[in-house]
N, C-alpha and C positions, 0 to 999 in steps of 0.2 A: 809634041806639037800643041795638043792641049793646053797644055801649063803655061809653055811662053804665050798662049793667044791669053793663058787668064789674069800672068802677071801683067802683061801689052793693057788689057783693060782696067786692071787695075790702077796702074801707072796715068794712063789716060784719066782714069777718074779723080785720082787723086790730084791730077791737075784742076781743075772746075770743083774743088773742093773749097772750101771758106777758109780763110786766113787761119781760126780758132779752131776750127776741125784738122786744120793739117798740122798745126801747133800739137793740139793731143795727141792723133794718130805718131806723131814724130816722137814725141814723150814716151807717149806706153810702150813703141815699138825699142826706146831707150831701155825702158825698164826690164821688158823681155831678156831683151838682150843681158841685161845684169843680171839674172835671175838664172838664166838659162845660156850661159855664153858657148856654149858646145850645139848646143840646137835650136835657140831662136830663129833660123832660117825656115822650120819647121812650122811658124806660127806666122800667118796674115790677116791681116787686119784693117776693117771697112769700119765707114763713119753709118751711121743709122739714127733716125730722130727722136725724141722723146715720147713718152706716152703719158700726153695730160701733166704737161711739164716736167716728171718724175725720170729718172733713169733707166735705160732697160738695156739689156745683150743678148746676141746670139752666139752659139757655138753651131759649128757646121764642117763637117769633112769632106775635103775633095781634091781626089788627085793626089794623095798622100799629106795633105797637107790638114792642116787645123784652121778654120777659118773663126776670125773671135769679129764679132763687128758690135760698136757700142754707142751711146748717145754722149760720151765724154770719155776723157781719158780714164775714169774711175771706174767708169763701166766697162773699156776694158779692160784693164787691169784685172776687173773681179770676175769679167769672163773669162781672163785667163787662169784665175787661181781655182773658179768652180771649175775650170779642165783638169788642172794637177790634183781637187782632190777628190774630184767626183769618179774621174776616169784613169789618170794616172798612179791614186793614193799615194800623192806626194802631202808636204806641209810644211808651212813656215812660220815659224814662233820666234822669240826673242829667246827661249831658251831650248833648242833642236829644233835644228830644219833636215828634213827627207828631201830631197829632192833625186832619187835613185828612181829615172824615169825608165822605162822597157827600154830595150834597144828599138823595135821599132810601136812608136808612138797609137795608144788605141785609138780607133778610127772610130768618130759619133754616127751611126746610120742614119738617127734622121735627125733635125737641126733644133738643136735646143732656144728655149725664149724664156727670160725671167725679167721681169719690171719690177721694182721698188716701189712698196705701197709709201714709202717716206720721201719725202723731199729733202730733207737736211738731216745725214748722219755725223753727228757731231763727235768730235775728240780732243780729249786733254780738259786738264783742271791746273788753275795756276799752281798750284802744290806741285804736281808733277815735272816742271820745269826746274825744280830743285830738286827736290828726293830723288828723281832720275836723273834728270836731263842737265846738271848745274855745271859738267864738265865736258859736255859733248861739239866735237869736232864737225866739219861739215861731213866727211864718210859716215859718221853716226847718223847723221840727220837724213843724207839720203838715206839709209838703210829704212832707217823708220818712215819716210815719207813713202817709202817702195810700199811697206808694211800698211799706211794704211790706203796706198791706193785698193793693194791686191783685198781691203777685209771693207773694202767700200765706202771709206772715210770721204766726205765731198767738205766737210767744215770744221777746218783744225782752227785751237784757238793759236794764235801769233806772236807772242810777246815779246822773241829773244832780241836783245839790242835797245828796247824801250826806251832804258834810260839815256842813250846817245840824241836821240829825238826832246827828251827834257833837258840836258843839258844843255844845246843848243839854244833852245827856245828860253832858257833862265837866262845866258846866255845876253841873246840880244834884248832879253827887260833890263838888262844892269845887272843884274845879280854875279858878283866875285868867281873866281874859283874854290876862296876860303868861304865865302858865303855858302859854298854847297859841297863841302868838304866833309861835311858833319848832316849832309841828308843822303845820298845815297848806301845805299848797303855793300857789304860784300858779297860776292857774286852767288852763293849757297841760301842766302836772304831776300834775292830780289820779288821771290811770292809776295810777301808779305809786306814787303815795301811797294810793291806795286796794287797791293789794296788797301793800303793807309794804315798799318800794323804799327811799324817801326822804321827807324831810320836809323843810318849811319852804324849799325852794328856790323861788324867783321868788317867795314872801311878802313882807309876810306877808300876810293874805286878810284884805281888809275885812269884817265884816259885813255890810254893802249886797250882794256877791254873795254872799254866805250868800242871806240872803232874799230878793233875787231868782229866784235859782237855785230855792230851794223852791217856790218861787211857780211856775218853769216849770217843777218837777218833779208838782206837781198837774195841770196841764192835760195834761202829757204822758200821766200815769199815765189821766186820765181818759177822753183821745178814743182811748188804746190800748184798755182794759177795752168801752169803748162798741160796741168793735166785733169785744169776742171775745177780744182779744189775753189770753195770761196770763201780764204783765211778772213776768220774774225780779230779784227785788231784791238788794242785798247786806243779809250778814251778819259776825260777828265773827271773825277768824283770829288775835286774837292780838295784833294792833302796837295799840302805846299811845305816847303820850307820853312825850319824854325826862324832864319832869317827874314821869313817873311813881312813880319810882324814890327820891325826897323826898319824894313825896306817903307815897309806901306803899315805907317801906324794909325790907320783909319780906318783901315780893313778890317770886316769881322769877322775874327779867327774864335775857332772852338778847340780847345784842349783838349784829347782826346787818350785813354790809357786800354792799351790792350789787356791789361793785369797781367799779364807772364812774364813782370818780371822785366820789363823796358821802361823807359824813358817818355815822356808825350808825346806825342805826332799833332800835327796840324790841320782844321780841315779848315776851309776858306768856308763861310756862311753861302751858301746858294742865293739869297737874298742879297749879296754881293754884287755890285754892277760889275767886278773884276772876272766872276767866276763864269759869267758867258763869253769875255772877252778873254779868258785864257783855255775854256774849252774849246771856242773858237779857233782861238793862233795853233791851237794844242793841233786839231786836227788838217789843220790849213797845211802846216809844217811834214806831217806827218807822211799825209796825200803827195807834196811835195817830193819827197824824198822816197816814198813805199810804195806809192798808188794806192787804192781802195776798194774792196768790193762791198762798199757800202755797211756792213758788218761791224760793227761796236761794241767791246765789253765794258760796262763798268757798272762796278756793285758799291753801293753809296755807305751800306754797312754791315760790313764784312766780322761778324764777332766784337761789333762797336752799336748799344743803343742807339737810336737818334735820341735827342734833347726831348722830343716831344712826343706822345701816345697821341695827339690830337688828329685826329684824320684829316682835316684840312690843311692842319700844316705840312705833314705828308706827303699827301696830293699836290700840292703849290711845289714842294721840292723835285719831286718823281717829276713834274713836268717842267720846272727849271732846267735840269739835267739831261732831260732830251730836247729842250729847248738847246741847250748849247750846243749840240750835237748838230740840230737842222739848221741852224745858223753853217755852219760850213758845211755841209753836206746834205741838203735839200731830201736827198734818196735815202737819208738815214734812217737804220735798224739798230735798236737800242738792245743786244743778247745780253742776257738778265742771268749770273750765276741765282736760283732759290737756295742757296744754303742759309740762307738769314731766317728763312721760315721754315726749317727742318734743326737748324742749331739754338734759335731763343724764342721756340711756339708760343712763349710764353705773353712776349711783346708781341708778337704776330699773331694778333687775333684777326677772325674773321675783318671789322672795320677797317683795321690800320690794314689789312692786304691786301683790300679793297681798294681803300684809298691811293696806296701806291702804284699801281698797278693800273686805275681807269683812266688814270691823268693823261695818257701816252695811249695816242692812237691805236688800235688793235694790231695795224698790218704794220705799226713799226716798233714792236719792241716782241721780241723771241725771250720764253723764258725757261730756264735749264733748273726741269726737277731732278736735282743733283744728286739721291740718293732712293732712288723710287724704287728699288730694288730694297730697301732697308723698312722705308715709309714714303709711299704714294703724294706726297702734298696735293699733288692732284684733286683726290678725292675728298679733299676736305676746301677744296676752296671749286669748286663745280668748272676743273678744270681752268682756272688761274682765270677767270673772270671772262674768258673771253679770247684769249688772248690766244695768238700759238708757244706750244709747248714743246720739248723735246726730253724724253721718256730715257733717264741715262744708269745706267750701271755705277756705282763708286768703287765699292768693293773693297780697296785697300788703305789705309789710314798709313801715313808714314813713309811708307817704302818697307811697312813692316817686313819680316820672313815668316811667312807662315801659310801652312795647306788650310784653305779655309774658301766656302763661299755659297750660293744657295741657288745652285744648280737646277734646281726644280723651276722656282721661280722665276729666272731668268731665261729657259726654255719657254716660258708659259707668257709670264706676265704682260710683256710688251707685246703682243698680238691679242692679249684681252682686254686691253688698254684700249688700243688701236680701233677695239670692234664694238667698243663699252659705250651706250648712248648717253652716259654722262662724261665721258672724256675730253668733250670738249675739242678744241681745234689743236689735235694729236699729229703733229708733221713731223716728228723724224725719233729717232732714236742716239744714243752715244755712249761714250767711256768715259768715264771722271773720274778714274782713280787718282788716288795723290801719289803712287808710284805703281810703274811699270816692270815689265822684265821677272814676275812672276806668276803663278798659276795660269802658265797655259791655256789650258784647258777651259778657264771660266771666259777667259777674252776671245776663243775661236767660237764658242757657243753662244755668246754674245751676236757677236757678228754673222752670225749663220741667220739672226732673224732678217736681216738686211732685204734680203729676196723673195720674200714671203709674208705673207698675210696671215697666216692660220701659225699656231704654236710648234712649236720645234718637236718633234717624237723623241725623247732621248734613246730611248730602246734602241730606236735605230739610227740614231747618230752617234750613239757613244761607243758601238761596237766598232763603226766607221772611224772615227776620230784613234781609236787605238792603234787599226792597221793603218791607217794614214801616216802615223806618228812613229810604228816600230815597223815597218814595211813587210807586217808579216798576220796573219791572221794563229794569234795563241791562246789559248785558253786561260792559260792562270793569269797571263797579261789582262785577259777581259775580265775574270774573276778580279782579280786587283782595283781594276777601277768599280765592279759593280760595290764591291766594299769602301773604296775612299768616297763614291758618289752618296754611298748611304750614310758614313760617318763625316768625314772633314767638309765634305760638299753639300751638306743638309743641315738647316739652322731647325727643330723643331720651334714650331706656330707658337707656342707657348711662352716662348723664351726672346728675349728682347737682348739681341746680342747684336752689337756695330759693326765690330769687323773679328780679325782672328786673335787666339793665345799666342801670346809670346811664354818664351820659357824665364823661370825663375832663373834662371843663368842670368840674364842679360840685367835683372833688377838688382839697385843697390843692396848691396849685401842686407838680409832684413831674418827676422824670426818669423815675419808675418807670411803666409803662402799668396798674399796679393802684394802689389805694386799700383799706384798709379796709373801710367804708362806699360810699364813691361806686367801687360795684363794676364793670369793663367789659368785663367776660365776657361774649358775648353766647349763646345759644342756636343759632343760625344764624347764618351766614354772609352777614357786612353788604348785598356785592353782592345777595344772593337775595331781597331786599327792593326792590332798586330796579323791577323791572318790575309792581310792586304801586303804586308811588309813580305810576308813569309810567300805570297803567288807571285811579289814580284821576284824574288830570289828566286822562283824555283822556273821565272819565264828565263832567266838571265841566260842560260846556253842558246836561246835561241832569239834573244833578241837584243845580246848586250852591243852590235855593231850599230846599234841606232844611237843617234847623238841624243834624240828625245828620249827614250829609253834610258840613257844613261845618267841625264839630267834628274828624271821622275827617282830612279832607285836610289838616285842619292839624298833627292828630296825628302822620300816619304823616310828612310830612316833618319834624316837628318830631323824630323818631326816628331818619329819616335822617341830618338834620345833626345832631344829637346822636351819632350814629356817626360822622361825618366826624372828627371833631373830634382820635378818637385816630392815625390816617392822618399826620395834621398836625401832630402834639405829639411823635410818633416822628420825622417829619421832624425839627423843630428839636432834639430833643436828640441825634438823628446829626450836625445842622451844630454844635453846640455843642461835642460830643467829637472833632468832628475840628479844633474853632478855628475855623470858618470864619463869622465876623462877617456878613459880608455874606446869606448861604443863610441863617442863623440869624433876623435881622433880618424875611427874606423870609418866611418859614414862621410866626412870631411875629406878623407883622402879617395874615398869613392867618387866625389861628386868633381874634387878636380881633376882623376883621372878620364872622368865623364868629360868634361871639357875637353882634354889634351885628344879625346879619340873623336869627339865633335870637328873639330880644327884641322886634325888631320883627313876626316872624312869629306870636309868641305874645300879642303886645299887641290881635291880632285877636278876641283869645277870651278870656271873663272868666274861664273853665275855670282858664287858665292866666296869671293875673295874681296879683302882689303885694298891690297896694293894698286891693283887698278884704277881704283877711284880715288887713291893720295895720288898715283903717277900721274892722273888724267890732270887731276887740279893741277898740281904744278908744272905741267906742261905748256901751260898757258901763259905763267911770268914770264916777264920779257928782265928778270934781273933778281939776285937772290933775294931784295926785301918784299917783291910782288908773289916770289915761290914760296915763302916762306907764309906769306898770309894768306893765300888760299890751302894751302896746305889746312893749318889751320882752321879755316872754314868748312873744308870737308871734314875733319875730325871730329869740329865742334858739331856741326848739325845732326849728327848720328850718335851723339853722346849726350853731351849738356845742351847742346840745342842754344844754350844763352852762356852767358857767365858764370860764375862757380856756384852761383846760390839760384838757379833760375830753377824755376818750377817745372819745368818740361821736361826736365831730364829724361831722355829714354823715350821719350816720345817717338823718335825716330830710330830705335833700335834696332839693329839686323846683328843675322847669328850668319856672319863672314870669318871664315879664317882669317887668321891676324888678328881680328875684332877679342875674339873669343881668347887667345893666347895671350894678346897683349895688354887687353883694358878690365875684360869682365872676369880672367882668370887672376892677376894680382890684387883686385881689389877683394875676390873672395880669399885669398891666401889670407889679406892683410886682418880680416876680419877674420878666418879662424884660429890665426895664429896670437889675436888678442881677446881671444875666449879665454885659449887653451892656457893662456899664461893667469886669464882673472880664475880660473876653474884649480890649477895649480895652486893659487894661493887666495883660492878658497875668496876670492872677490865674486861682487856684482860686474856684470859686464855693461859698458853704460855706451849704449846705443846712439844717445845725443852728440854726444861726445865721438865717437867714431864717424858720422855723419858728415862732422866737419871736418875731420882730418883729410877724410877719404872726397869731400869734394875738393878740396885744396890739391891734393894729387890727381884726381881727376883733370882740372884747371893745367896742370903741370905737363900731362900727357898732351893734354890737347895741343900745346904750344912748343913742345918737342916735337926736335926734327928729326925722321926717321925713314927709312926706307921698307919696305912691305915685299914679297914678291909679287911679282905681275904674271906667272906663267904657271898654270896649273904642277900639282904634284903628284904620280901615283896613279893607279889605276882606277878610276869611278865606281867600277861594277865589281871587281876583286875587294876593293876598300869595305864598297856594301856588305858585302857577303862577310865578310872581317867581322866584323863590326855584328851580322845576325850573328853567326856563330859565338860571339865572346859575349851578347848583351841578352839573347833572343827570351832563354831559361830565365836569367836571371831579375827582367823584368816580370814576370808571369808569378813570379817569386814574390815581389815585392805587394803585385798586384792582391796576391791571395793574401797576405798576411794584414791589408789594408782593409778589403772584403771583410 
């Protein structure tokens, strides 16, 4: 009788509830539901109001039930996620979710309260739209929208579909479909096309993903808003059409080169009477078609000098720009990526980021210290002049593969931030990685500050976050991370290191033990990692039924032997320079059998497979010559990145089965097998010369058509244990003789 009088009041409340209140309550009670579709009847859920405009939730038991009540739908959401992992030790990741809840539900005795010291938790960097996100379906996009209701996300950035909103608007100026056949990119490139990088590379872009993409840029925008979110869109910065310049030969266009290795892009002069008149239609259009939460990105120079160091002229531009913006939208917020003054500090001295930056009103331009986790910008500009800021994690560069991150600091920093009386007008927190869908662990502890004002205890959230993770409280499991947190998750203060090593595997075949891109620096010291490898294999009987669990042990040796690799690569280029054919041969045939059990190790986990992300791409042609070129695209970006002589090569490297069997393993075949023939006959081996051969076939791979598998192979936690057994000794081996 109870219950029906408290659903009865419920139901009644929920009636006299505000149109946007009953919209979220209806959303998150969605989401529950996906999350939990066997017991969401389990979870009820009331509307409650903000505190000091900020977010806040209650948890409360009664009557068998779990009562979440929030000031948005993200509040509940993340009411409901602090139940699963505070009380249930459930969790949900991109790589292992637990969700193995009691049979009957632990009941909270007395009623929980937590409010967000932030206003705006922000998420995404335009990189990550590619390196992750360049093939994802709408089920993908909910999944991750669920993801960041439940970790607190209120301000994702927006961009999928962009270019159907510019095509239109080119469109009704006159501009051709040939006039703009040669500026959009293909679908793996729109980052960087949408900050005035490049154009028209992997095009040209069918219409069909124009309006597709709009079509998922609606539902996106829609079940974010449903649930609170307030998506930041883009706006105008400038880059137009090389057509431009024939359309309108009075207009004053600036040439512009990203140097890696492209073509010029265009930026329209801000001092242009056009360029208010097209940021204007830009967002008029947009509004139109998307609606608006007022929220606008656009970064003016994105790894592009401006023309001028003069601070005035600067200033005159910085308020041009948001000039165009309040011309259509009065309530306009200018969110400001800072990578421009964390990537060329050099130009960005104290004046000129002064200047840019006081031209535009304080309460309308948000700026995103994109790597404050890396270097604070903050602290050198006395908190961005004034201005509000958002304190963001980057973490990953690429979509790299690699255990890496600075766990200490990211516990700590954004609550010393928060409390620091030079920090300046400090409103929220976020993620900007360039890719997603790795290290776990650094993006739950991230988000764990969300609720809190004072600094994260790892001590005691990392024992937590284990059982969360493997639904079991183990000891060599906690021993394992207390070793990965000390090595792979610790950058020593000393050391001035951006993101993770990649393995000399993945770099153009070379004598050198660096790359570029496929960097192999590591942060610690290889051996210091192996007795973490060795607690997780010894937790494996009691916790290999965890999908998280299964992902970690495949990881951390997948990191091992990806360290191995360089041990064995210095071997064969000492047997090489001393001539000795035979040692050379032996060390050569080590390092691709190293590969072949990498590949097969990773074939375990779809985490770390190829095929999915070719199958994904070409799922989306609507006819073999569109399959064919996004194929294409996907292979290119994870490889050469550009054309066969593009400077980035590897840039975006990942150690994927497939990857590893089909591109980085023949290209070291091709390159030991034209030693062993210069060593044979007593030749130099001429490295230049190889260089071009092997990008020419590079070129060749990328634009072959192939199929990949798409479904895991093998056992995860058997493969591991494989794998310590055959490799465990005989690293430890390699170790001492290096020592």
């Amino acid at each position: 009788m109870k219950l029906k009088l408290y659903l009865l009041a419920a139901v009644l409340a929920f009636t006299f509830l505000s149109a946007e209140a009953q919209t979220y309550l209806a959303s998150s009670n969605a989401l529950i539901e996906r999350v939990l579709p066997k017991q969401h009847h389990l979870f009820l859920t009331e509307s409650i109001g903000t505190e000091n405009g900020k977010d806040v939730f209650e948890i409360e038991g009664k009557n068998q039930k779990i009562i979440l009540r929030g000031s948005s739908g993200v509040a509940l959401a993340s009411a409901f996620y602090h139940y699963l992992t505070e009380y249930a030790h459930c969790q949900i990741t991109w790589n292992g979710t637990n969700l193995k809840l009691p049979a009957k539900l632990p009941i909270i005795e007395t009623k929980v309260r937590r409010n967000t010291p932030y206003e705006y938790r922000y998420y995404l960097n335009y990189c990550t739209f590619n390196y992750s996100m360049s093939w994802w379906d709408w089920p993908r996009w909910e999944k991750e929208i669920d993801w960041m209701a439940l970790h607190g996300i209120n301000m994702p950035l927006a961009i999928t579909g962009e270019e159907y909103t510019w095509y239109l608007l080119y469109k009704e100026m006159g501009f051709t479909d040939n006039d703009l056949k040669d500026f959009f990119t293909g679908p793996a490139y729109f980052s960087w096309f949408w900050m005035g990088n490049i154009d028209g590379w992997g095009g040209p872009l069918p219409l069909s993903w124009m309006k597709s993409h709009f079509e998922l840029q609606k539902k996106i925008l829609a079940r974010q808003r449903s649930l609170g979110m307030k998506p930041v869109l883009p706006a105008f910065t400038g880059h137009v059409p090389a057509a431009f310049k024939k359309k309108f030969p009075n207009a004053k266009l600036k040439a512009t080169n990203w140097t890696n290795g492209f073509a010029d892009t265009y930026i329209l002069d801000s001092e242009d009477p056009m360029f208010a008149v097209i940021g204007k239609k830009f967002l008029q259009k947009q509004t139109e078609l998307l609606g608006t939460d007022h929220l606008y990105s656009a970064d003016t120079f994105n790894e592009n000098e401006p023309p001028s160091s003069d601070p005035d002229f600067l200033s005159k531009l910085s308020a041009r720009v948001y000039d165009g913006m309040r011309q259509a939208d009065p309530e306009a917020i200018w969110v400001m990526q800072g990578w421009l003054f964390y990537s060329d500090r050099k130009f960005w001295k104290e004046p000129q980021t002064e200047a840019l930056l006081k031209a535009v009103p304080n309460d309308k331009m948000i700026l995103l210290d994109l790597a404050t986790e890396i270097e604070p910008v903050w602290k050198r500009t006395e908190g961005f002049y004034g201005k509000p800021w958002i304190w963001n994690m980057l973490h990953n560069f690429g979509g790299n593969t690699n255990l890496f991150g600075r766990m200490d600091v990211v516990a700590t920093a954004p609550a010393e931030a928060l409390n620091h009386p030079q920090s300046g007008k400090m409103k929220g927190i976020g993620l900007t990685m360039e890719g997603i869908e790795q290290n776990p662990v650094l993006y739950e502890l991230m988000m764990a500050n969300v609720w809190q004002s004072k600094p994260v205890n790892l001590d005691v959230w990392l024992p937590q976050f284990v059982l969360n993770r493997y639904g079991n409280k183990n000891q060599n499991a906690l021993k394992a991370w207390n070793i990965l947190r000390k090595t792979v998750y610790t950058v020593p203060a000393d050391k001035y290191i951006r993101d993770g090593a990649e393995s000399i595997i993945q770099a153009r075949p070379t004598f050198d033990s660096l790359s570029r891109w496929a960097k192999t620096t590591l942060n610690y010291k290889q051996e210091d990692l192996l007795p973490a490898w060795d607690e997780l294999i010894k937790a494996a009987p009691f916790c290999q039924n965890s999908e998280g669990f299964q992902y970690d042990v495949v990881d951390v040796t997948r990191q091992v032997l990806a360290n191995f690799a360089l041990p064995i690569q210095r071997k064969f280029v000492s047997a090489y320079r001393r001539k000795d054919l035979v040692a050379f041969k032996a060390e050569s045939e080590k390092f691709l059998q190293l590969i072949d059990d990498m590949d097969k190790l990773l074939a375990t986990r779809k985490d770390f497979m190829l095929g999915p992300w070719v199958a994904d791409a070409r799922a989306w042609g609507t006819n073999p010559e569109e399959k064919a070129r996004y194929e294409m695209n996907a292979k290119d970006l994870i490889t050469l990145w550009g054309d066969a002589k593009n400077p980035l090569n590897e840039y975006a490297c990942r150690q994927w089965s497939g990857l590893l069997s089909d591109f980085y393993k023949p290209r070291w075949q091709l390159f030991f097998s034209g030693i062993q023939e210069n060593l044979i006959h007593q030749k130099e081996f001429n490295l230049n010369t190889f260089n071009g051969d092997i990008s020419a076939w590079e070129w060749k791979w990328v634009n072959q058509r192939k199929d990949y598998p798409t479904k895991p192979v093998g056992n995860p936690v058997n493969t591991a244990k494989e794998m310590h057994k055959k490799y465990r000794a005989l690293i430890e081996s390699y170790a001492d003789k290096l020592n």
